[in-house]
C-alpha angles and dihedrals in degrees: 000000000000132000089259096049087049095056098045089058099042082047093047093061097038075063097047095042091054087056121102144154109265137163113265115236114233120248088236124256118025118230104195120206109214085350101293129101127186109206130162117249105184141018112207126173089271097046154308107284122215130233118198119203138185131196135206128253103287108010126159132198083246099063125111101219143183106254112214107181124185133200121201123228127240109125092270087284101084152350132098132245078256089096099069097032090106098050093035087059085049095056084047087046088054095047107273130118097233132182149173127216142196127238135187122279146178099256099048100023109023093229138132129263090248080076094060093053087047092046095049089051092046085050081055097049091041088056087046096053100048095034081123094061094040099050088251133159106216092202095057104052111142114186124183134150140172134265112346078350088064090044085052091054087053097043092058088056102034101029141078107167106076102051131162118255124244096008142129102269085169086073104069113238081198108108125220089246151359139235103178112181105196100329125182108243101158127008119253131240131046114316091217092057093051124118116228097267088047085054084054104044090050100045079055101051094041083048085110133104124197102233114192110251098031123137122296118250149199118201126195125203143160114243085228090053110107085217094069091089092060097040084048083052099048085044086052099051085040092065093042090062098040118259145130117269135156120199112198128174145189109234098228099003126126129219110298093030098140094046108148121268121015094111092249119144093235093076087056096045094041090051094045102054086042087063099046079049098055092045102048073065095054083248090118133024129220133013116309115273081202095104126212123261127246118245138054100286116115145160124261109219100210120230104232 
């Protein structure tokens, strides 16, 4: 090999090396169009990653909002912010600046699922950050997903081992409240019987730990979901410690049952109890314009 190709190479990983995930720095003020923005958030080694937002009906830069923020599901490994774009547009139609973000997954980074987890709590401590270019207010930042989603918004209230590098840590990436839609919070299936990868994956999703004086929580699950055992667990701790927790499930129903569209009745009456459960904790003001389905379905609050 010759000296320039020596020092191409050397060059190539003195590049690759500098390079590191980072929170990206707002352009100043937003300036929504139909009261939605698309901004990026974050820029890691694999690529920038995109946060949509959408604001309610007058809002202003100067107000001192209620932060809803929503991760999709996929196993770390697919699945797009479009998941959570319908109930995202209800929370901003109740008052709230809402949004949904990318992180980084299997099929489009090549990464593993401890980045999502990193990448969720970096999406909380963006929101926190710029609160005062977003109209936002950094003490009221509720944070919630579905599926390992859902498992991403908890860790970044009830976990400390997988944090971002080189950022703030004195800026809490714990949000004020969850709203966890399925989450995976143990991994189901005999541990003896486990391979070497399942042993991993559940020594990730079981990584969190139940602290007194967290942030409250709902959790929604379908009583055919095999997640139901760890979400029943976490509840469980939650109320040990004292904490607020509310356990609600779908009689019959498998894991993803309230995804958005569809025109099942599960959406409307996941949404709906969501929003009596943000505003028993002053996060949202007057009764639910979601309306309640016709029909006989119904959710089952568990007694803990």
């Amino acid at each position: 090999m010759n000296k320039t190709k020596i020092l191409l190479a050397i060059l190539t990983l003195a590049l690759a090396s500098a390079v590191r995930a980072a929170l990206k720095p707002t352009d100043g003020a937003l300036t929504p169009v139909d009261n939605k923005s698309v901004v990026v958030f974050k820029t890691t080694p694999e690529g920038d990653l995109k946060m949509n937002l959408y604001f309610p009906k007058g809002w202003k830069s100067s107000d001192r909002r209620v932060a809803i923020i929503l991760f999709f599901g996929g196993g770390c490994v697919t699945g797009t912010p479009a998941q959570f774009t319908t109930k995202a547009e209800y929370f901003a139609s109740r008052g709230l600046v809402a949004a949904t973000a990318e992180y980084r997954i299997g099929n489009t980074h090549h990464t593993g699922p401890e980045k999502c987890i990193e990448d969720a709590k970096s999406a909380v401590r963006w929101l926190r950050v710029y609160a005062g270019n977003l109209g936002v207010d950094p003490g009221r930042v509720v944070a919630g997903g579905g599926s390992s989603g859902g498992t991403a918004a908890a860790f970044a209230a009830y976990n400390t081992t997988y944090e971002p590098e080189g950022e703030d840590l004195s800026v809490s990436s714990s949000p004020d409240a969850l709203v966890l839609y399925n989450p995976a919070l143990d991994f189901p299936g005999d541990p003896g019987h486990f391979n070497e990868e399942q042993t991993k994956l559940r020594a990730l999703v079981t990584a969190w730990k139940v602290t007194k004086g967290g942030p409250p929580a709902i959790l929604f699950f379908g009583t055919e979901d095999d997640l139901l055992a760890g979400g029943r667990v976490f509840a469980r701790r939650m109320m040990e410690a004292g904490n607020r927790v509310e356990l609600y499930t779908a009689a019959g129903q498998r894991h993803g049952f309230s995804q958005d569209g569809g025109g099942a009745p599960w959406h409307a009456l996941v949404v709906r109890q969501t929003d009596l459960f943000l505003s028993s904790l002053r996060l949202l003001k007057g009764k639910p314009t979601m309306k309640l389905p016709a029909g006989p379905a119904a959710l089952t609050k568990e007694r803990l």
